[in-house]
N, C-alpha and C positions, 0 to 999 in steps of 0.2 A: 506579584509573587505567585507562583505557582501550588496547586496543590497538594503535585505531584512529588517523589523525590526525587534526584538524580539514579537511582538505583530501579525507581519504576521504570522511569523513561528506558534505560536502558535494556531493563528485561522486554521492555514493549518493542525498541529495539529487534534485539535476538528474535525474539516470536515472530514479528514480519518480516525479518528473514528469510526466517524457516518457511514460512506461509508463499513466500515469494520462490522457494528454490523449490515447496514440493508443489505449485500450479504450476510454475515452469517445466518440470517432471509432466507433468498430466496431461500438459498442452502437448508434448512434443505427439503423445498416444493416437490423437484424432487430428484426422485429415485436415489441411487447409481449408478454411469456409464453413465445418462443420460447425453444427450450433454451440459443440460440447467446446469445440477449439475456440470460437467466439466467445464466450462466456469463461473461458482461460484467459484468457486475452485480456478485456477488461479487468478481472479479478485483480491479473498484473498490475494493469497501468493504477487501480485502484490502489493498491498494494504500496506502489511505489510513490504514490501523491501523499497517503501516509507516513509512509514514512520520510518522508520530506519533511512532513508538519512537525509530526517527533523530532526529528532532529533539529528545527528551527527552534521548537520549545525548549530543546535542553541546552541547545547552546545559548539559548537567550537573544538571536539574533538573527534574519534571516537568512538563508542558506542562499545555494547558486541556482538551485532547481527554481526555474519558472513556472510556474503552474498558471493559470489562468481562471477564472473564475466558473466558465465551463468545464474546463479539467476537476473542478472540486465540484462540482454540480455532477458532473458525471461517476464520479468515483462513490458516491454515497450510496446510492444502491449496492453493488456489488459490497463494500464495505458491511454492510448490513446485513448482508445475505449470509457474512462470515461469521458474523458478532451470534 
């Protein structure tokens, strides 16, 4: 059983999101290859390993998204960098 309630998840939901439509905004700003674009980029794919996980949790069941255990290795930095 989770800690969480259905109503957090979903607000956590909403937030990565948003988190995700305004890096995507920011990335489009800085040139291809640029560091600022790179670090767009991951925050992304970050972004979106989260919210995987969230939505795995609230549904109680895993989702379609595959992630891999380096994809979750790699997303914790950026993740952190948010928090």
């Amino acid at each position: 059983m989770s800690r969480y309630t259905k109503d957090e998840f979903e607000n956590t939901l909403e937030s990565i999101a948003s988190m995700i439509c305004r890096s995507e905004d920011a990335q489009k700003k800085f040139a291809t290859g640029s560091s600022h674009h790179t670090l767009q980029k991951n925050r992304i794919h970050a972004l979106l390993v989260a919210q995987a996980l969230v939505r795995q949790e609230l549904v109680g069941a895993p989702v379609t998204d595959n992630y891999t255990k380096t994809d979750l290795d790699r997303a914790r930095a950026p993740i952190a960098s948010l928090i």
